[in-house]
C-alpha positions in Angstrom: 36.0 -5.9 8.7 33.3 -3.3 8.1 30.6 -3.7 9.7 28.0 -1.4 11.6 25.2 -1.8 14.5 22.4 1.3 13.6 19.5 1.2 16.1 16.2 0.8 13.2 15.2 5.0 13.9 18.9 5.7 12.8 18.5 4.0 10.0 15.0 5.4 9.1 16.8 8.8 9.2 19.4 7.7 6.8 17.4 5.0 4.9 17.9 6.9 1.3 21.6 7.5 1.8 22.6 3.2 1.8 23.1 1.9 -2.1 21.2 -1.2 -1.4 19.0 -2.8 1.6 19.6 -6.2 1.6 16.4 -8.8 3.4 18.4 -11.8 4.7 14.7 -13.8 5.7 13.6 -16.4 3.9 11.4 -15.5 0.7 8.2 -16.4 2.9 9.1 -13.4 5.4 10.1 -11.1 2.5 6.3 -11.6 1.2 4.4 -10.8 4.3 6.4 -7.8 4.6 9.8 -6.1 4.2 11.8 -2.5 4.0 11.0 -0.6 1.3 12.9 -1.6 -1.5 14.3 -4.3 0.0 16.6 -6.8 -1.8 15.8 -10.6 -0.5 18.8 -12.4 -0.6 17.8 -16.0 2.0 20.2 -17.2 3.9 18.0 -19.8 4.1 15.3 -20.5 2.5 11.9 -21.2 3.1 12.2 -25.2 3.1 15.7 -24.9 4.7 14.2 -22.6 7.4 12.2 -25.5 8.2 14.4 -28.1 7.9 17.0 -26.6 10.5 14.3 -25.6 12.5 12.8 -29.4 12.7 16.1 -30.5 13.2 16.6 -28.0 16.0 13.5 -28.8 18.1 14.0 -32.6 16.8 17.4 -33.8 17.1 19.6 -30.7 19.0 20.5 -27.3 18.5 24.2 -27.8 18.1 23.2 -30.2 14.8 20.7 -27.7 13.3 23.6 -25.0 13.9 26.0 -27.0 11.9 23.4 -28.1 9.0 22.4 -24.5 8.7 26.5 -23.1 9.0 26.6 -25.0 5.5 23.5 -23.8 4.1 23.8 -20.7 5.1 27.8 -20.2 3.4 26.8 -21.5 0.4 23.4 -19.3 -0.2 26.2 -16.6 0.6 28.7 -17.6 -1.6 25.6 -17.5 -4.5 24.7 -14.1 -3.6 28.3 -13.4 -3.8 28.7 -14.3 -7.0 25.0 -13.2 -8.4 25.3 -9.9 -6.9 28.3 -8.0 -5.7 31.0 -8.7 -8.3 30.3 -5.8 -10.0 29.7 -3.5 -7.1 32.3 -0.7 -6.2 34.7 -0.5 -3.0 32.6 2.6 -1.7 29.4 0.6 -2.0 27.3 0.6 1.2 24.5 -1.5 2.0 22.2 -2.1 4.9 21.3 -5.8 6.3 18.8 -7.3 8.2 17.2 -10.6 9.1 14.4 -11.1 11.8 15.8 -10.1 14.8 19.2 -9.1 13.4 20.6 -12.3 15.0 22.7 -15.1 12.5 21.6 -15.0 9.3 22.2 -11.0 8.7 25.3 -11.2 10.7 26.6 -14.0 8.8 26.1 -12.3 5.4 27.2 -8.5 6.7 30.0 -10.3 8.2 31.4 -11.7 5.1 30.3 -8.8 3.3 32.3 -6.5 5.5 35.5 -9.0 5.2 35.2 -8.0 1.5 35.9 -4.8 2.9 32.6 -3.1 2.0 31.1 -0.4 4.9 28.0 -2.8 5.8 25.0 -1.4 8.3 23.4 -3.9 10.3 20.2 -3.2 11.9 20.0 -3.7 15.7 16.8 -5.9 16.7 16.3 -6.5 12.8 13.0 -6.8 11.0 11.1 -6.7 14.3 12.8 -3.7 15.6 12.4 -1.6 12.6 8.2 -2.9 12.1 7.9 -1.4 15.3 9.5 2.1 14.4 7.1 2.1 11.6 4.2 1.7 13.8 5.9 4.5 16.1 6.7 6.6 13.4 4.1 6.9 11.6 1.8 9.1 13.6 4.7 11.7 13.9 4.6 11.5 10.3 0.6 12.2 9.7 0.7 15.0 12.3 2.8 17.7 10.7 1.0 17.1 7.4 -1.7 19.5 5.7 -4.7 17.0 4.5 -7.0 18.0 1.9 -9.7 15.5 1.4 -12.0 14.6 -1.6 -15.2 13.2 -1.1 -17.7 12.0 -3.5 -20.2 8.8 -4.0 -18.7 5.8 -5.7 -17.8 6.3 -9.8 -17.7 10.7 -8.5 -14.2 10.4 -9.8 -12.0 10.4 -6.8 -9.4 8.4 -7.7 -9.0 10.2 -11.3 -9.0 13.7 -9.9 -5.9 12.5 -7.5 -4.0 10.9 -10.5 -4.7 14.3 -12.2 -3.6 16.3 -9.0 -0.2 14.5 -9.0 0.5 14.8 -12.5 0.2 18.4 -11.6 2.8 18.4 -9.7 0.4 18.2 -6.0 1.6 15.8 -3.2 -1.1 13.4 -3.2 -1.5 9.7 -0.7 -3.3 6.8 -3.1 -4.2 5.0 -0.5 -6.3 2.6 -2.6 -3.2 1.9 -5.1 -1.1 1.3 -1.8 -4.1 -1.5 -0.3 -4.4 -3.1 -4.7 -8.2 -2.6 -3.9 -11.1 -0.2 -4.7 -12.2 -0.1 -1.5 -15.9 -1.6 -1.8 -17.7 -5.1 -2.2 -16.6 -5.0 -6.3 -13.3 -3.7 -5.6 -10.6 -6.3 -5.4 -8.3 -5.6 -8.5 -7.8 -9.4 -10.7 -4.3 -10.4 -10.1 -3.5 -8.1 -8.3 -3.6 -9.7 -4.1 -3.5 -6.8 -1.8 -0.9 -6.6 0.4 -0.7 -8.0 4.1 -1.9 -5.5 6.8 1.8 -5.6 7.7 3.0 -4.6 4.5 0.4 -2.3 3.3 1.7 -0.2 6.8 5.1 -0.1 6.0 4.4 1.1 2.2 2.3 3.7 3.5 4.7 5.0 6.3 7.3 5.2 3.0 4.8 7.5 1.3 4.4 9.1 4.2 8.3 10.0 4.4 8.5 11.6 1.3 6.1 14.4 1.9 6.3 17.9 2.0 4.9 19.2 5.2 4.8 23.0 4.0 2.5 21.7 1.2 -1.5 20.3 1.2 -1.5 16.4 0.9 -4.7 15.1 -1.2 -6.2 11.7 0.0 -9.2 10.5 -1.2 -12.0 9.8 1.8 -12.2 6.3 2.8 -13.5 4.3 4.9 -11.5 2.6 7.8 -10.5 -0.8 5.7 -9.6 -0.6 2.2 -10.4 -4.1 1.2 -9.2 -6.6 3.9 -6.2 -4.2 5.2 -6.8 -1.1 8.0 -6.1 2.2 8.0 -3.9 3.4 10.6 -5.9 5.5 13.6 -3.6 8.9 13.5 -4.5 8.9 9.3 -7.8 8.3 9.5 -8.6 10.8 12.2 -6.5 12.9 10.4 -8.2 12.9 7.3 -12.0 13.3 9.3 -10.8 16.2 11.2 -9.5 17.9 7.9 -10.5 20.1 5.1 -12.8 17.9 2.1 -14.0 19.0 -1.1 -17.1 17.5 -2.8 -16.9 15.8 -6.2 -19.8 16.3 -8.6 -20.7 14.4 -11.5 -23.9 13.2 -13.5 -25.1 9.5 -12.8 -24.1 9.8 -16.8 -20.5 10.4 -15.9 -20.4 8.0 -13.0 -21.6 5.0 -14.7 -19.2 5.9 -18.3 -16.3 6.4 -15.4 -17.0 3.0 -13.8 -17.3 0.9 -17.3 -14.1 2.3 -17.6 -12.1 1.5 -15.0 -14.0 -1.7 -13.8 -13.5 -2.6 -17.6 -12.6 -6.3 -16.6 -16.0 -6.9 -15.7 -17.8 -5.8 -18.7 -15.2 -7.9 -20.7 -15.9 -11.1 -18.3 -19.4 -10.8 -16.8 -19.1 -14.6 -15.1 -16.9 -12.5 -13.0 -18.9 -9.6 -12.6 -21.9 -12.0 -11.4 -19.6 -13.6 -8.9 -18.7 -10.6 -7.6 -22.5 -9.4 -7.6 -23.2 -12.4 -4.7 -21.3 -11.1 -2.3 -24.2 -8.4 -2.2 -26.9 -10.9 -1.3 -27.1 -10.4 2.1 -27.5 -7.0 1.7 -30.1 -6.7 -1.2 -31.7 -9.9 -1.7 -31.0 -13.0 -3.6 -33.8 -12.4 -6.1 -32.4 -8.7 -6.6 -28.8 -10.2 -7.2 -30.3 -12.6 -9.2 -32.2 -10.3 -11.4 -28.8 -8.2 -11.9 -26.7 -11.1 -12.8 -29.4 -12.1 -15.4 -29.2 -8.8 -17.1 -25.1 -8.6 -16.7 -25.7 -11.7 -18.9 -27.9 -10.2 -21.2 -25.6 -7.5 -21.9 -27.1 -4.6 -20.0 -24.2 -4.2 -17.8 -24.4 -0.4 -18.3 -27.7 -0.3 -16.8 -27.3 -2.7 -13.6 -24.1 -0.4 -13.1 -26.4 2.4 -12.7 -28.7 0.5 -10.3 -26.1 -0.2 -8.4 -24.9 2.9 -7.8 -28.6 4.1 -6.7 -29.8 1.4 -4.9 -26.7 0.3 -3.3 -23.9 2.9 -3.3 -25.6 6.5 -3.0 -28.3 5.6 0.3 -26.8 7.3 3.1 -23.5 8.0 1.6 -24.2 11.7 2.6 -25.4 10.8 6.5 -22.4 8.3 6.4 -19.5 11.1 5.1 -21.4 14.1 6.9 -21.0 11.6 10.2 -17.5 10.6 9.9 -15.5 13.8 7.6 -16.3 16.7 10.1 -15.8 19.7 7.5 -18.1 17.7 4.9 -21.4 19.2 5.0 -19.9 22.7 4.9 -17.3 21.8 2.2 -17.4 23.3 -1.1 -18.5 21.9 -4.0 -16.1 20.9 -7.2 -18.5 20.4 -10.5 -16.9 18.4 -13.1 -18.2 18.5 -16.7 -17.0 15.0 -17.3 -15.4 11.9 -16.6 -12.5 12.2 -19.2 -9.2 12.6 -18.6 -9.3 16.5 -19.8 -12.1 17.1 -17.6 -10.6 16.0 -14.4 -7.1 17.9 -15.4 -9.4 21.3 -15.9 -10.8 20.1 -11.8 -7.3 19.7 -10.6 -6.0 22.8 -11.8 -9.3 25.0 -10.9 -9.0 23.5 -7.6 -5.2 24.0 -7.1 -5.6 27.4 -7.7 -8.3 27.9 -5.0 -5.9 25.8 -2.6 -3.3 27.8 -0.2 0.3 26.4 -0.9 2.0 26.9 2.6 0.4 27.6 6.0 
């Protein structure tokens, strides 16, 4: 038998250097939030979780242990066969359930019988969650931050997609959180993650960086959609260097059409969307915008929005939360297109120190 106890910062250190990493929880625990990468292999699943947990609190543990013993070997033996036929003697994976208790030592157990080297993280799940809340301030310190700020439809989010295709280290934190970060921002079928989740995906960006190099983030607000950002990043990114996106109300509204293109091509959805701004503008000023989304205008209510909703008091908000923002220089793009925000990223590259 092969098997190994790693404390959860061990196997941060050495998370790249295992061939697999192997979720023993049920699928409904793999969904709110696993390891990156993580394979989920149940050794129960969800409605067998709750049937030996019923039968546990119900009848007596000693029965539940023996209903789930059966379950447990034959989800096993399917895995077995599904997945590790084909793997090689040398093959090394790491295991973990929720607290690292049966249902991970009952798979790395038979696993290691098979004679494969199998990790096993101490405290499971729970213990490694908590090294990625520990962890990840350590992680934001080191790191250079260079922030770009702009009004909605400015061209944030393009810019950084051009920045990394450049070959800059750059943190989407809005592709991490599947949402836009704003009222019309949820992305359709695409649910954001849970705050657990969106944490531990961020923390394994995080790992990958450079800290000899700038990292580009886009300014944000605390909550992207329905999940937080983490206090060290956010404080991070205020207290750091910004740049200031300029483009036409031209360019922002052809950028927006663009990229919000679902609700140009459905504008029942737009309009639904539009209510959530009732509160805050009226209902007969919602109202009147839905009736000209429906009329086709959606061009021109896009431009409305960003005036009379978007752009008052972006500039006291940023210049109150980014510190640097008000003295930051300014980064004048020609265009929304895909060209024009490649010529930005390389103009501002060039003007951006590579190392300390």
């Amino acid at each position: 038998m092969s098997v190994h106890l790693i404390a959860a910062d061990e196997a941060m250190a050495r998370y790249d250097r295992f061939d697999a990493i192997i979720d023993a929880r049920s699928e409904g625990e793999y969904d709110e939030d696993h390891l990156p990468g993580a394979l989920n292999w149940p050794s129960l699943d969800n409605e067998e979780r709750i049937r030996v947990g019923t039968l546990y609190k119900q009848v007596s543990p000693f029965e539940a242990q023996k209903i789930g013993a059966a379950l447990v070997a034959a989800n096993i033996s399917r895995h077995i066969l599904a997945h590790v036929l084909d793997k090689p003697k040398n093959w090394q994976p790491l295991v973990y359930c929720w607290r690292g208790g049966k249902r991970s030592n009952s798979l790395a157990l038979i696993l290691g019988q098979i004679g494969f080297k199998v990790h096993l993280i101490e405290g499971g799940y729970k213990a490694f969650r908590k090294a990625v809340v520990d962890d990840t301030p350590r992680r934001v310190q080191p790191l250079q931050w260079r922030v770009l700020c702009g009004p909605t439809g400015s061209g944030k989010t393009r810019l950084l997609q051009a920045l990394a295709a450049q070959g800059a280290q750059v943190l989407d934190l809005e592709a991490i959180a599947s949402h836009r970060a704003s009222v019309l921002g949820v992305i359709p079928g695409q649910p954001q993650p849970t705050q657990k989740a969106f944490e531990t995906r961020l923390w394994d960006a995080l790992r990958r960086f450079d800290a000899s190099r700038p990292v580009f983030v886009e300014a944000e607000s605390k909550k992207v959609g329905n999940v937080t950002i983490p206090d060290s990043l956010i404080e991070a990114m205020r207290a750091s260097p910004c740049v200031r996106l300029d483009l036409s109300l031209e360019g922002r509204v052809q950028l927006l059409m663009e990229d919000y293109d679902y609700f140009v091509k459905d504008a029942n959805y737009f309009c639904e969307r539009l209510d959530r701004l009732a509160d805050l503008k009226g209902r007969a000023m919602v109202d009147a915008w839905k009736a000209r989304v429906q009329a086709g205008h959606t061009a021109e209510v896009v431009a409305e929005l960003l005036e009379k909703h978007y752009d008052p008091g972006y500039e006291t908000s940023t210049a109150r939360n980014f510190r640097h923002y008000v003295q930051a220089p300014v980064l004048h793009l020609t265009g929304p297109s895909h060209s024009a925000m490649a010529e930005a990223a390389g103009q501002w590259l060039a003007q951006t120190p590579k190392a300390r």
